[in-house]
C-alpha positions in Angstrom: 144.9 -170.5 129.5 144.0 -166.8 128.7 145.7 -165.9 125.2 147.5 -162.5 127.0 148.9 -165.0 129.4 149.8 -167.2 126.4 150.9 -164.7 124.6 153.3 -162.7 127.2 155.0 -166.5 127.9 155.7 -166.7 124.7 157.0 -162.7 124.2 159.3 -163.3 127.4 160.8 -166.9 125.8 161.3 -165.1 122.9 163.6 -162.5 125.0 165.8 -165.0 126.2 169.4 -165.8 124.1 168.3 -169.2 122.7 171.5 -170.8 124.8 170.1 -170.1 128.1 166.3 -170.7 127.2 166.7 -174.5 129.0 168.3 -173.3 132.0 165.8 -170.3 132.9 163.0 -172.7 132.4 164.4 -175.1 134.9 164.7 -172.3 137.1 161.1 -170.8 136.3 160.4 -174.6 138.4 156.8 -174.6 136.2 157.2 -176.9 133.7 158.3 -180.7 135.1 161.4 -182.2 133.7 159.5 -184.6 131.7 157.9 -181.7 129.3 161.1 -180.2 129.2 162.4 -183.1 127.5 160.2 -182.6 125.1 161.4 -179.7 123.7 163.7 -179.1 120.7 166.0 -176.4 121.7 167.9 -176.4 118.3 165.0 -174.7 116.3 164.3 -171.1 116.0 163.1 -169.2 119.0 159.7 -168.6 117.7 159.0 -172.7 117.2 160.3 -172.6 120.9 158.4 -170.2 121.8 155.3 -171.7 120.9 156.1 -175.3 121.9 156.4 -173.4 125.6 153.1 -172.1 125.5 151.8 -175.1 124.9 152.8 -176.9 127.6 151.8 -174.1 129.8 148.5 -174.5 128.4 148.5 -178.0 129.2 149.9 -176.8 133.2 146.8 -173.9 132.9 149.7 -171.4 133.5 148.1 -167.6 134.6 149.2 -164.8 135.0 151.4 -164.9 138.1 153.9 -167.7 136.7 154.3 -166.0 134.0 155.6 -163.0 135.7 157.6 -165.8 138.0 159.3 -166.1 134.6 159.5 -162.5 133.5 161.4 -162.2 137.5 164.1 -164.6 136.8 164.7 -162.9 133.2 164.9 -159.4 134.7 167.1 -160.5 137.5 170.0 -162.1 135.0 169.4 -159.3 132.9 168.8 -156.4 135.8 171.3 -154.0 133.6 168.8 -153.6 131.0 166.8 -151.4 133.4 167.5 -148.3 134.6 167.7 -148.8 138.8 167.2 -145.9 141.4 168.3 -146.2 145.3 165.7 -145.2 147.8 166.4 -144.9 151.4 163.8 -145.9 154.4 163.8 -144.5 157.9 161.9 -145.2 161.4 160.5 -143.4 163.2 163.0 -144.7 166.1 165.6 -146.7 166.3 163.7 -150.0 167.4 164.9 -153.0 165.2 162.3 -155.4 164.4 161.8 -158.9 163.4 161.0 -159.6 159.8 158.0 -161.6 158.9 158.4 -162.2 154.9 154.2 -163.6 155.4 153.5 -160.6 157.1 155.9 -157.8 154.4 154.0 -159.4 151.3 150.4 -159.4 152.9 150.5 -155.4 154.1 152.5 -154.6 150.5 149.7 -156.0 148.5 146.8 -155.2 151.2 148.1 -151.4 150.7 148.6 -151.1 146.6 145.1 -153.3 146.1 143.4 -150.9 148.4 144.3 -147.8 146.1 144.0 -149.7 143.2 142.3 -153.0 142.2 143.8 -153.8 138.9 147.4 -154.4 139.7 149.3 -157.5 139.1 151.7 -158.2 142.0 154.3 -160.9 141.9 157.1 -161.6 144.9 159.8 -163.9 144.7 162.8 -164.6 146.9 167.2 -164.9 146.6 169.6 -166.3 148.8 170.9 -163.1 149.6 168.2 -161.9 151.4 166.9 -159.8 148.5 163.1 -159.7 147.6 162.3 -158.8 144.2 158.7 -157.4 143.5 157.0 -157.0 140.6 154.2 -155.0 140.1 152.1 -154.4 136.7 149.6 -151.5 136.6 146.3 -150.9 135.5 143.9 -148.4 135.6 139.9 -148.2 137.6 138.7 -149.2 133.6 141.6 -151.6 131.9 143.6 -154.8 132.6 147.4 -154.4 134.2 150.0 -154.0 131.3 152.6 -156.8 131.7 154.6 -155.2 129.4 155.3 -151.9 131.6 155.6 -153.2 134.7 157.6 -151.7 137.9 160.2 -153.6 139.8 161.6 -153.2 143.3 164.8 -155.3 145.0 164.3 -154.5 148.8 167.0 -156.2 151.1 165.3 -157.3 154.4 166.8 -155.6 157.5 168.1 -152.8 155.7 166.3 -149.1 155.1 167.5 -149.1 151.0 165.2 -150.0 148.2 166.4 -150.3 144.6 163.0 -149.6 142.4 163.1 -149.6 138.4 159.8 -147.9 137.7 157.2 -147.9 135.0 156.6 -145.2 132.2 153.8 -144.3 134.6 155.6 -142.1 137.0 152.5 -141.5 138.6 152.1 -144.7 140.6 155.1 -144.3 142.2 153.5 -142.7 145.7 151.6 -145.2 145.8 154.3 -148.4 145.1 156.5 -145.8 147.8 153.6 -146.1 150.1 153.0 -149.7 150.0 156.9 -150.5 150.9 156.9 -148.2 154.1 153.7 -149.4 155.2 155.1 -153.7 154.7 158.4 -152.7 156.1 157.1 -150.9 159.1 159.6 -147.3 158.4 158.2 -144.5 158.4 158.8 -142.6 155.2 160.8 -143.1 152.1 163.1 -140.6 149.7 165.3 -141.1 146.7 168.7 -141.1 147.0 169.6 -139.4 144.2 171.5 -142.1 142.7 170.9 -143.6 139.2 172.8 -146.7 137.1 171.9 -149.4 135.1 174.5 -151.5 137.0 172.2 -152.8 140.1 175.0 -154.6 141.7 177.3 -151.3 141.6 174.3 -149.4 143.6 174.9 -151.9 145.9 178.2 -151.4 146.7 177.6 -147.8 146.7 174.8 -148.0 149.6 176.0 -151.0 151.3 179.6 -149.4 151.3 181.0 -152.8 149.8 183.8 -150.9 147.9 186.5 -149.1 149.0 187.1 -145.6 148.1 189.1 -143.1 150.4 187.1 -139.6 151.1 190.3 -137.3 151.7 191.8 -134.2 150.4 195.4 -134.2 149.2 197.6 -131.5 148.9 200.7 -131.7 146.5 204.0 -131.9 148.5 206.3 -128.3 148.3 209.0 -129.2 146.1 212.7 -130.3 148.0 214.9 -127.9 147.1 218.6 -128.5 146.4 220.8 -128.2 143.7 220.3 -130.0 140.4 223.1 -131.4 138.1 223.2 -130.0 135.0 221.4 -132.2 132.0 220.1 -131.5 128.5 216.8 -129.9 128.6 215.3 -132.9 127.0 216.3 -135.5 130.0 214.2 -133.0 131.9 211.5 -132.9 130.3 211.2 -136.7 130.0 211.9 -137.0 133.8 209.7 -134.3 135.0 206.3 -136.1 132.6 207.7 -139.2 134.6 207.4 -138.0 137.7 204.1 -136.2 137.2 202.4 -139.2 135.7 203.4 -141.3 138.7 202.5 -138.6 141.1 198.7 -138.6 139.2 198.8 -142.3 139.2 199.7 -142.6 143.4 196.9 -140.0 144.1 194.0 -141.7 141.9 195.2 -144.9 143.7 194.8 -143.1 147.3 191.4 -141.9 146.1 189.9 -143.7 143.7 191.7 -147.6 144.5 193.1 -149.7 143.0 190.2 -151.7 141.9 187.5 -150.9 139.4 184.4 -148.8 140.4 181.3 -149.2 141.1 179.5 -148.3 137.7 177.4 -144.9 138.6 175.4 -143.3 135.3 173.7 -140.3 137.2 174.1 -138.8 140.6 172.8 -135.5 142.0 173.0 -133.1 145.4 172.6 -129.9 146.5 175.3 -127.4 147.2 175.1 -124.5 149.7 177.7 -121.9 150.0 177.9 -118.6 151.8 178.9 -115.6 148.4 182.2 -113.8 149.2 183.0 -110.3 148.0 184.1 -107.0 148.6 181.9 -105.6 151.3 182.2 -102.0 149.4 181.0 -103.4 146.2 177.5 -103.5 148.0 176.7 -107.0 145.9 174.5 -108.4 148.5 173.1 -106.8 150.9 171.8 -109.6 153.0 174.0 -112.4 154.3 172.0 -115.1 151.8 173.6 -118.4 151.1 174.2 -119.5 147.3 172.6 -122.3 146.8 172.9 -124.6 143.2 171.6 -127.9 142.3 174.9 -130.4 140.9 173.7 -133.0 138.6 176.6 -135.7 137.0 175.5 -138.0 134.6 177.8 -140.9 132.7 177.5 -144.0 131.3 180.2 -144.9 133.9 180.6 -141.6 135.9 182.8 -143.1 138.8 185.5 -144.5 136.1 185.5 -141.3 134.1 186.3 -138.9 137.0 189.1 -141.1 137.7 190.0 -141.0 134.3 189.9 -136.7 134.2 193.8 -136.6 135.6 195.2 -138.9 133.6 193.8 -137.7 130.7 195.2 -134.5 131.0 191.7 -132.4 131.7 192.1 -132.2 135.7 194.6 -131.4 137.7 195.3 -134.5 140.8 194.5 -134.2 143.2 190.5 -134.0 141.9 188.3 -131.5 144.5 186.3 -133.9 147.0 183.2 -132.9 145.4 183.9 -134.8 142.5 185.5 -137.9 144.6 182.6 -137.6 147.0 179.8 -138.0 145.2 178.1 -141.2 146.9 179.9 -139.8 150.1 177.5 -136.2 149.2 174.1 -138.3 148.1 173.8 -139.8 151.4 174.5 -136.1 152.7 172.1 -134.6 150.7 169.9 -136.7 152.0 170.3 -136.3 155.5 170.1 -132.1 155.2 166.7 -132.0 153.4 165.5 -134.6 156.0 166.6 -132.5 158.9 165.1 -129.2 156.7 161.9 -131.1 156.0 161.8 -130.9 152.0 160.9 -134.3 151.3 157.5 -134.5 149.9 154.7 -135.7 151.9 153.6 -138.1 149.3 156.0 -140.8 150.1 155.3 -140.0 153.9 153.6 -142.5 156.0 150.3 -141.5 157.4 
């Protein structure tokens, strides 16, 4: 066994909480039952760690089980990457069959022909996901396994979840090589940013519920009012106003938790108003401004904005839209044509 192979085993055991070293090795399938007997999980990690490898050794482990292994750690542990949504599209509206052979062999057929030193590693979960791993080299040096690219791609939908590399630059061609396997015809980011995978999910695959409405506050009954101290007022009236916040953060927010969103961004186009005498424009130009939001749990802390005291309830719907306006945003530069050819399909 090559000692970088040896050596990244050992790296990735070494990642793992000592608990749950036993359990991802049964999952990793590699090692038979019998060698895992073997093993003394009650030492330190790095004794573990090198009792692994050599049973690998003994297996002639390579590369591509290893990152088998490095898969299954980053897919219990997905919230230690940082996750972007990217949506597909077709050319029509045709649905096809999907051929998981056929999606693997025209990915790596694509990213090999651009690029011959690239480690790429596929595997499979029940829920139809198909997580890719992919570790980059350059025309003159090995792949680095420990900078590697991932993508979760859901067969029969158009969204990909990619967690990219520090080397931004390979992402046309990783873009290129999942449009070409899935048959769409081009690809564009969403906009949409967390370290919670599972909560991009919901976002994209609406599995949440979140009502997109705008609320006005009810005119105030009139009628006449007994008379009370002022200080039974006041009490009443902060009642009243905390339950009104809480009813309309319930009507659009839910009443369960939210998906957890850390950055989300879309363009906003306006036409400027004034005073046609003030001669401020003198063409009819729309204002146009780039909104960016970022969080570590942006969803949860709008919601949080008229409770706290810093918003007034109902929010605007540009705050309580914000998915909602990502998948818009997309849609309007599509129809403009300002997605960059790049990611387009040839």
């Amino acid at each position: 066994m090559d000692e970088t192979v040896a050596e990244y085993i050992r790296r990735t055991v070494l990642k793992i909480p000592r608990d749950e070293i036993k359990t991802m090795l049964q999952k990793w399938g590699f090692l038979s039952e019998a060698q895992l007997q073997t093993l003394n999980f009650h030492q330190i990690k790095d004794n573990i760690s090198q009792e692994v490898v050599q049973l690998c050794e003994e297996n002639s482990a390579d590369i591509k089980q290893a990152a088998v292994l490095d898969i299954i750690y980053n897919h219990i542990y997905q919230n230690k990457r940082m996750w972007s949504v990217y949506q597909m599209k077709k050319s029509g509206e045709e649905l096809e069959y999907f051929d998981i052979t056929d999606f693997k062999k025209k990915f790596k057929g694509r990213l090999r022909s651009a690029l011959k030193n690239v480690t790429i590693t596929f595997k499979e979960y029940e829920d139809n996901a198909i997580w890719i791993r992919v570790a980059w080299g350059t025309p003159y040096k090995k792949p680095n396994q420990y900078k590697p690219s991932y993508v979760v791609y859901h067969s029969q939908t158009p969204y990909v979840f990619i967690s990219a590399s520090v080397l931004k630059s390979n992402l046309p061609l990783l873009c290129q090589a999942l449009i070409v396997a899935s048959n769409y015809h081009d690809i564009r980011e969403m906009e949409l940013r967390s370290h919670s995978l599972n909560s991009l999910k919901d976002i994209v695959f609406k599995r949440y519920s979140q009502n997109f409405q705008t609320y006005y506050p009810k005119p105030v009954q009139g009628g006449s009012v007994e008379p009370e101290s002022a200080d039974i007022r006041i009490v009443q009236e902060n009642r009243s106003e905390k339950e009104r916040i809480h009813r309309l953060n319930q009507e659009v927010f839910g009443g369960g938790p939210q998906p957890k969103l850390e950055f989300a961004q879309y363009k906003l186009e306006t036409m400027f108003k004034s005073d046609p005498k003030m001669g401020v424009l003198d063409k009819k130009e729309p204002f146009r401004c780039l909104v960016k939001f970022s969080s570590p749990h942006l969803l949860e802390s709008l919601k949080s904005l008229a409770p706290a005291g810093m918003a007034d309830a109902p929010l605007s719907p540009l705050l309580t839209c914000i998915p909602h306006k990502a998948r818009n945003y997309f849609k309007i530069r599509e129809k403009k044509g300002l997605f960059p050819e790049s990611f387009v399909s040839p």
